[in-house]
C-alpha positions as CSV (number, residue, x, y, z in Angstrom):
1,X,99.1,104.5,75.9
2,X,96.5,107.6,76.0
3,X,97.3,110.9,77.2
4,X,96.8,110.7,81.1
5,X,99.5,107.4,81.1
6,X,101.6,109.3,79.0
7,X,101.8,112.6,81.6
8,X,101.8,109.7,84.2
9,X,105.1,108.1,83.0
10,X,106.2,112.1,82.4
11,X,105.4,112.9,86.0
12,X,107.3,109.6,87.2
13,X,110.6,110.6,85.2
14,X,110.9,113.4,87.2
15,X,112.4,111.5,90.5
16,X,114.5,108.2,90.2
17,X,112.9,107.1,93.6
18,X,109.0,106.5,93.8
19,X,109.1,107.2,97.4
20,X,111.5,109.3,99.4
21,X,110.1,111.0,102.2
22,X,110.8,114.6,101.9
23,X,108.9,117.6,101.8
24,X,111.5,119.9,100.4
25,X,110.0,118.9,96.7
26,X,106.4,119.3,97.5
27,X,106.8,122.5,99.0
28,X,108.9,123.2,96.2
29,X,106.3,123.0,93.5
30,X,103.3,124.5,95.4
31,X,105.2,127.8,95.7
32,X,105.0,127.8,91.6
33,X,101.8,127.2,91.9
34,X,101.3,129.9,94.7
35,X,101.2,128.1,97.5
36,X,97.4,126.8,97.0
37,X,98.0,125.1,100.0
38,X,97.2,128.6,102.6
39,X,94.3,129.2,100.6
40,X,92.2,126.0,100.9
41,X,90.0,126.3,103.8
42,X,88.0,123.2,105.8
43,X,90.6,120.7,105.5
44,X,90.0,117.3,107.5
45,X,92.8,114.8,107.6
46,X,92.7,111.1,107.3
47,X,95.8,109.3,108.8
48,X,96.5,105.7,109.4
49,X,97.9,102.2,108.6
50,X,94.2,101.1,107.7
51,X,91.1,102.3,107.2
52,X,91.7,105.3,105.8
53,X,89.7,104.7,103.0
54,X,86.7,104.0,104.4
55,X,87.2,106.7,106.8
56,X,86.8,109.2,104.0
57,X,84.0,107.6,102.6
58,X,82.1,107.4,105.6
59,X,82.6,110.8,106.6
60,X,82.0,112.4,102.9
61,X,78.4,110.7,102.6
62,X,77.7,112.1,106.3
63,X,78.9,115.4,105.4
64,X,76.4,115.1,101.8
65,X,73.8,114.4,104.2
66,X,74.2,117.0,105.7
67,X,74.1,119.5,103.3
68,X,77.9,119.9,102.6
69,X,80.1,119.6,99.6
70,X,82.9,118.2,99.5
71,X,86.4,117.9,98.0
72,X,88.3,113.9,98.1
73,X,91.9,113.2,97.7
74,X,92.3,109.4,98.4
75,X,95.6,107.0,97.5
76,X,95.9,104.3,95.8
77,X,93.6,104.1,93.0
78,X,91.8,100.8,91.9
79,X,91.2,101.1,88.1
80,X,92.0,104.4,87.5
81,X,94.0,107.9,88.7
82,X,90.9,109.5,88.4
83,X,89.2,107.8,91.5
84,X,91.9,109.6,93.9
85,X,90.5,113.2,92.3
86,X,86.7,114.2,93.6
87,X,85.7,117.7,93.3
88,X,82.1,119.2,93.9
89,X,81.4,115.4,95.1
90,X,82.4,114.3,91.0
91,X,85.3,112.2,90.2
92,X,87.5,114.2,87.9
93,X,87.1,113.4,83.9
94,X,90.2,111.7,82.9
95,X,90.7,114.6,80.2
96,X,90.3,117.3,82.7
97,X,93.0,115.2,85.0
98,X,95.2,115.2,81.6
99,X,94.9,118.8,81.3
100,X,95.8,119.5,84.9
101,X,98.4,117.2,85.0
102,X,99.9,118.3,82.1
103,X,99.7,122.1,83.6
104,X,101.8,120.5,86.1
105,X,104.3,119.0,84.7
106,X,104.9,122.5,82.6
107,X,105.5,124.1,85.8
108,X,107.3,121.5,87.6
109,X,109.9,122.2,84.9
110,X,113.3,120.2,85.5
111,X,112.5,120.2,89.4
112,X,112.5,116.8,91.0
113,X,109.4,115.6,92.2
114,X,108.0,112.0,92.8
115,X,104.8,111.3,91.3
116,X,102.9,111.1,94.5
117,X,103.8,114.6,95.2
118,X,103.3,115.9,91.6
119,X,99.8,114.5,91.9
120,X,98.8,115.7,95.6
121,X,99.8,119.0,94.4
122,X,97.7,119.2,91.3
123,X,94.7,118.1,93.9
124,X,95.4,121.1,95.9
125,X,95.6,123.4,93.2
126,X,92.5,122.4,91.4
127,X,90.7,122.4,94.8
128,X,91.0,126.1,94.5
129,X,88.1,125.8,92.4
130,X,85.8,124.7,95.2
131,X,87.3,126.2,98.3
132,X,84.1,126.5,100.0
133,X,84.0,122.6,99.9
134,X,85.0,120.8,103.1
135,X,88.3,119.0,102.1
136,X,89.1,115.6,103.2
137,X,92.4,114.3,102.5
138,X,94.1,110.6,103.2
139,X,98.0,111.4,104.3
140,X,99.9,108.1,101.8
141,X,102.8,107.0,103.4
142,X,102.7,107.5,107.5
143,X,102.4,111.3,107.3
144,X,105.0,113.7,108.6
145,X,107.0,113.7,105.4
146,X,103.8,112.7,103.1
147,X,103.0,115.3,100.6
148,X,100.2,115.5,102.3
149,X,101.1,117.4,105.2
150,X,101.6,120.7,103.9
151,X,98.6,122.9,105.8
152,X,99.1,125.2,108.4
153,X,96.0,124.4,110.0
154,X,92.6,121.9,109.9
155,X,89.2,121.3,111.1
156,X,90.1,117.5,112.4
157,X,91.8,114.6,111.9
158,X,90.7,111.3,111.8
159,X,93.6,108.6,112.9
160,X,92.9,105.6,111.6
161,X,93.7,102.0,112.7
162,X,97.4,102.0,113.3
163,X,99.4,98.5,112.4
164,X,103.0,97.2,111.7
165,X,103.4,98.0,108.3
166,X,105.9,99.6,105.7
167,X,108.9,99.1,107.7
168,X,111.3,99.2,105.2
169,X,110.9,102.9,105.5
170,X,112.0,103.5,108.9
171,X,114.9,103.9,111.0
172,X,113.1,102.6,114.2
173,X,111.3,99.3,112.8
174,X,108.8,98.4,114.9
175,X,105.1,99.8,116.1
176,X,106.7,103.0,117.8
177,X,108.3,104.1,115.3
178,X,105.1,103.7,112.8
179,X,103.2,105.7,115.6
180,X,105.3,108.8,115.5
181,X,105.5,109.1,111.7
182,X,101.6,109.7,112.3
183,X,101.1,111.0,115.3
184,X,104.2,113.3,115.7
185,X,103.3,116.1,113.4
186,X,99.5,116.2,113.6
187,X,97.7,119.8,113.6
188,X,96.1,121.2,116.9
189,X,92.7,121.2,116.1
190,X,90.5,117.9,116.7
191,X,91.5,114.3,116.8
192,X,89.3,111.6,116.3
193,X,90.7,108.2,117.3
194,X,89.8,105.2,115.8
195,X,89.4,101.6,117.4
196,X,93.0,100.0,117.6
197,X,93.8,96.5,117.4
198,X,94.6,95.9,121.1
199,X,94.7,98.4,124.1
200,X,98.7,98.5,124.1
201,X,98.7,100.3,120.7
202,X,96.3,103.0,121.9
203,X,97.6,103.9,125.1
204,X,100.5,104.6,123.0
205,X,99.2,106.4,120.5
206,X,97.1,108.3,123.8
207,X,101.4,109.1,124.8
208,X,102.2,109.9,121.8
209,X,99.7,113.0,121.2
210,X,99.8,114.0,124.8
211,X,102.0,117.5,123.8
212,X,98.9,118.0,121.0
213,X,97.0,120.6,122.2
214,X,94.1,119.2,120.1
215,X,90.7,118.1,121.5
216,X,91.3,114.4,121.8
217,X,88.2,112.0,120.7
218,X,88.6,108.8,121.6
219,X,86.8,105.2,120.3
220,X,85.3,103.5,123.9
221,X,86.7,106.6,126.0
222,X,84.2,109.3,123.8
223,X,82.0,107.8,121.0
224,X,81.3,104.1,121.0
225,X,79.2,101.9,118.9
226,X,78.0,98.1,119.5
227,X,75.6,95.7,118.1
228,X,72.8,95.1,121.0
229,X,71.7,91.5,121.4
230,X,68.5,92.2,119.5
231,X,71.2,93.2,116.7
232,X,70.2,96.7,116.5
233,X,73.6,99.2,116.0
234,X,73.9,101.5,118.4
235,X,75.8,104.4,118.5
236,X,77.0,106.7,122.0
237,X,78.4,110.1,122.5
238,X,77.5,112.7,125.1
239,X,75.5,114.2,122.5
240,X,72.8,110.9,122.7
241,X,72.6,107.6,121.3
242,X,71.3,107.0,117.5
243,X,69.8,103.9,116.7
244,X,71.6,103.5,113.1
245,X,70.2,101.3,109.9
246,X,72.6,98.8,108.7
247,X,75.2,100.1,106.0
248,X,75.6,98.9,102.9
249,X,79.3,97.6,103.3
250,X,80.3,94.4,104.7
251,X,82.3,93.7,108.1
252,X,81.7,94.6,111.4
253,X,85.2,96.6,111.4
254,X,83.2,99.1,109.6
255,X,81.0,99.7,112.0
256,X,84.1,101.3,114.2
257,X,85.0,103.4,111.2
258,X,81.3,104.8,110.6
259,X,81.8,105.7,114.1
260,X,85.1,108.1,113.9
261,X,83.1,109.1,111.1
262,X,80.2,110.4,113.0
263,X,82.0,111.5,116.1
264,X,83.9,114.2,113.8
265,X,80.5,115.2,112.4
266,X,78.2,115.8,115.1
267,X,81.6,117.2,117.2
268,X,82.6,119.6,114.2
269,X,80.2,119.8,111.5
270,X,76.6,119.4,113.9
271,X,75.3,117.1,111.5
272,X,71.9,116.1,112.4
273,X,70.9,112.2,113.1
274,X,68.8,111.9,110.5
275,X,70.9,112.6,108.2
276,X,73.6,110.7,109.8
277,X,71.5,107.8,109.4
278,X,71.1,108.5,105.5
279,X,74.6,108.8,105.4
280,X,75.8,105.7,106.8
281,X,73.1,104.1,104.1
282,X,75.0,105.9,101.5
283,X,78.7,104.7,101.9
284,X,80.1,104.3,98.6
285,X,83.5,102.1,98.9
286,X,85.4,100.2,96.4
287,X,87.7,97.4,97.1
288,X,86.7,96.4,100.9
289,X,84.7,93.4,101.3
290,X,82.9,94.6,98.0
291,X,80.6,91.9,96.5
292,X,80.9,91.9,92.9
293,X,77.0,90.7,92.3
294,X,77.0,90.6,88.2
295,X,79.5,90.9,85.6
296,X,81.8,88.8,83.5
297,X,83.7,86.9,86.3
298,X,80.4,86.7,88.9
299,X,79.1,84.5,86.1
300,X,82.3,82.5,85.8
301,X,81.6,82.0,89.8
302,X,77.7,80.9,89.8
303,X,76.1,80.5,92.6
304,X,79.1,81.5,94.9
305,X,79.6,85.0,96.3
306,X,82.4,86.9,94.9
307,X,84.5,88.9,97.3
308,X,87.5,91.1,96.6
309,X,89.5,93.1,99.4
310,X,92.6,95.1,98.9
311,X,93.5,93.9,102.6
312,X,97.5,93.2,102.7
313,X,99.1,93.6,106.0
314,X,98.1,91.8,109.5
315,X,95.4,94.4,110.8
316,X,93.5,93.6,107.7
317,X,94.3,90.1,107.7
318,X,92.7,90.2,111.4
319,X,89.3,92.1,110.6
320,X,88.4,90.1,107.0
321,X,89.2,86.6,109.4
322,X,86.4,88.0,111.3
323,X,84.1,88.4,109.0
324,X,84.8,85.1,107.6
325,X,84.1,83.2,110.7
326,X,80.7,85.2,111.0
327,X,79.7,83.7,107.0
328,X,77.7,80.2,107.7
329,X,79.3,79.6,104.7
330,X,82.5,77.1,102.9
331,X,85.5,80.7,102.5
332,X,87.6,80.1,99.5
333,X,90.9,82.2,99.3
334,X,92.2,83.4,95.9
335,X,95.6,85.2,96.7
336,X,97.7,87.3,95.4
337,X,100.4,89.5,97.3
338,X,103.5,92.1,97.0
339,X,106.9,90.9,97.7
340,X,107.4,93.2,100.8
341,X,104.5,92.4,103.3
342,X,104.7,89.9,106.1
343,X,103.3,86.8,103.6
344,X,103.2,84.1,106.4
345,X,101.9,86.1,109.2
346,X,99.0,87.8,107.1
347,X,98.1,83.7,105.6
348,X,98.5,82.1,109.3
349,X,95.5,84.4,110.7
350,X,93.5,82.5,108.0
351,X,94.4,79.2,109.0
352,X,91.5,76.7,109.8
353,X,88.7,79.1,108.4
354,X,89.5,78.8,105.4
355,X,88.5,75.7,102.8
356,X,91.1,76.1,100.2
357,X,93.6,78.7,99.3
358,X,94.7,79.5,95.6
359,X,97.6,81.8,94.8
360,X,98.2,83.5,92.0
361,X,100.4,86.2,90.3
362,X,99.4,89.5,89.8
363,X,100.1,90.4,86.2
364,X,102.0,93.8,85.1
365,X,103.6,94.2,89.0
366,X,107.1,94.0,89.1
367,X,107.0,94.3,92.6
368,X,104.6,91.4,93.1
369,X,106.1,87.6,94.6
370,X,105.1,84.8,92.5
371,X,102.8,81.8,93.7
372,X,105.5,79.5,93.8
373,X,107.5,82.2,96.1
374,X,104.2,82.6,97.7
375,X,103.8,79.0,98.3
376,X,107.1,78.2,100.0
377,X,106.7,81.0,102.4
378,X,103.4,79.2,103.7
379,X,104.3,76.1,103.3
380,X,104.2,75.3,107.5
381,X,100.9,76.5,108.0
382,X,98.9,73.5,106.5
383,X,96.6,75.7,104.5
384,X,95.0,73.9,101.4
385,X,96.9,75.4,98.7
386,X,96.8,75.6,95.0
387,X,98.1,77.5,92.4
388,X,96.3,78.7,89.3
389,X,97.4,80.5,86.1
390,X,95.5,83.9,86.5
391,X,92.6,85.1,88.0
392,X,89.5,83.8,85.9
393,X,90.7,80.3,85.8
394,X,91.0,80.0,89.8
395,X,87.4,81.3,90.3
396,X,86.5,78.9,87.8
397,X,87.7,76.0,89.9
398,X,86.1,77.1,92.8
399,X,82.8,78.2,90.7
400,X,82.8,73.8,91.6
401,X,81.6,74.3,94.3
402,X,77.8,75.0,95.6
403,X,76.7,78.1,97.6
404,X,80.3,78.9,98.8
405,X,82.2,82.5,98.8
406,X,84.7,83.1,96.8
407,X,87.2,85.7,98.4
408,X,89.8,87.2,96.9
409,X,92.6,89.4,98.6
410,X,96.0,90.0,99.3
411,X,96.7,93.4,97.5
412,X,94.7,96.5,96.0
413,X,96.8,96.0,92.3
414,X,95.0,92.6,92.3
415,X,91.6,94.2,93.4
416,X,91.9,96.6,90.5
417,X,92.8,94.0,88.3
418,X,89.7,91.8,89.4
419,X,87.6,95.0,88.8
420,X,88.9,95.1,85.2
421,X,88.0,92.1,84.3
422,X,84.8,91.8,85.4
């Protein structure tokens, strides 16, 4: 174990629960580290069931573009704790995220903390160092008791897709209840909404910010994109239209993030199109729809695409089905999945697009449901199913095949595993 898993598992002793929703703890902490939180400037929230990630993304490579730096707190990581850490537009050294995670845990003392708020603190301290830097930060868990919702006030917020998920947590289990742990304790400033899965899920998202005093930004009501027939992307405001090159990330979904994306900055930041357009060239994302095109498992798959996608609840499940019926390709599925997500609802959107279906474990995650678990649940659904031993050997058997895409999905632990071994 080197020195950043040791502070890791240090951090993590500190709280017998790895997620209680409080603030008390966080707020805690950054008064001993003197409140770092009032003195960070340009703050732009990221909130949401999904898309969060590519939210950031999207809007940091704008905002380079444009001329501006920027600060990154993102959650979870793939490989490595580093990735959630960018300062000055650099990923953090592991050795410099040792050393201020080891600062941290001095001065957390015997407090309790969870390691989730131990480690959004230590980015908000160390962003001192670039306070000039716009700041974008995704909220983890909903968001009025995240860790992350400790400023006073922001430039935006960009609300993400909103989807059943994480129920467990909450006292009212269903869609509502998800909606006001995001929406009830946004900051009046600017709010830039996201496409939602259906219309019923916006309008109440639309009721539940209607006490915000926030400028309200709307996808199809205040920015829109579209493919036009002649494929060209076009994006509206009532700034103008841009004609926009295609990005460099797969899914059509994506498109509606770019969008929130560029909304928030020509609205906020008056970035100019041309460097919008450079921007939405520029996306650098990890773990959605990413096509691994060399490396040691891409040659264990030949001639096949290799997909991976953290994508693990329905929402997700919904947008990568539609990318799959665009491919005028055979889609295999190699799966992998956490014990508490909606298994057969998330496989039954993939039912009849898909040729085959392998499940597999996901090593080192106690929290994970095995593929004979797995396989009961989806029994019903009349998927071609399979199990393999681990993830090499099922790519292997589908590497049988001839010009087919290999997808694999189901959890962001088994993208980061897939990344590791390639």
């Amino acid at each position: 174990m080197n020195k950043l898993q040791k502070l890791v598992s240090k951090l993590e002793s500190h709280h017998k629960r790895k997620i209680d929703l409080s603030l008390n703890r966080t707020f805690n902490l950054l008064k001993k580290l003197g409140n770092p939180q009032n003195k960070l400037q340009n703050i732009v929230t990221v909130v949401g069931t999904n898309s969060k990630a590519s939210l950031c993304s999207s809007l940091k490579s704008i905002l380079n573009k444009g001329g501006y730096k920027c600060n990154m707190y993102t959650s979870p990581h793939l490989q490595s704790y580093t990735e959630r850490f960018v300062f000055n537009d650099s990923e953090i050294s592991e050795e410099n995220l040792a050393d201020l995670l080891n600062d941290i845990e001095k001065i957390l003392g015997d407090d309790e903390c969870t390691l989730f708020e131990a480690i959004t603190c230590a980015f908000i301290k160390y962003a001192e160092n670039f306070k000039d830097n716009i700041n974008i930060i995704e909220a983890g868990l909903f968001h009025q008791y995240d860790s992350t919702n400790v400023f006073k006030d922001n430039l935006a917020t960009l609300l993400g897709v909103i989807h059943s998920d994480h129920y467990q947590w909450l006292e009212n289990k269903t869609i509502d209840g998800v909606i006001h742990e995001k929406t009830s304790k946004l900051l009046n400033s600017n709010i830039f909404i996201n496409k939602q899965v259906n219309e019923e899920i916006r309008e109440k998202i639309e009721q539940s910010l209607a006490k915000n005093s926030s400028k309200k930004y709307f996808f199809n009501k205040d920015f829109n994109i579209l493919r036009s027939a002649n494929n060209f992307i076009k994006y509206q405001d009532d700034i103008g239209e841009i004609i926009l090159p295609e990005p460099n990330i797969l899914g059509d979904h994506q498109l509606y993030n770019i969008s929130t994306s560029i909304a928030a900055s020509r609205k906020v930041f008056k970035v100019k199109d041309d460097d919008i357009k450079l921007g939405v060239q520029n996306i650098s994302l990890k773990g959605r729809l990413q096509e691994i095109k060399s490396g040691n498992l891409k040659e264990i798959a030949g001639n096949n695409r290799l997909i991976i996608d953290g994508g693990h609840n329905i929402s997700s499940s919904l947008v990568i089905a539609d990318w799959i019926k665009q491919q005028n390709q055979k889609v295999n599925l190699i799966v992998g999945m956490m014990k508490d997500k909606d298994h057969h609802e998330f496989m039954s959107i993939f039912k009849n697009i898909v040729d085959r279906v392998i499940l597999i474990d996901i090593h080192g995650q106690d929290g994970a449901i095995s593929k004979e678990e797995f396989k009961k649940k989806i029994n019903n659904l009349n998927l071609n199913v399979e199990l393999s031993t681990g993830i090499k050997e099922a790519i292997e058997t589908l590497s049988k095949n001839n010009n087919s895409i290999t997808l694999c999905l189901g959890s962001l632990y088994l993208v980061g595993e897939i990344l590791n071994l390639n």
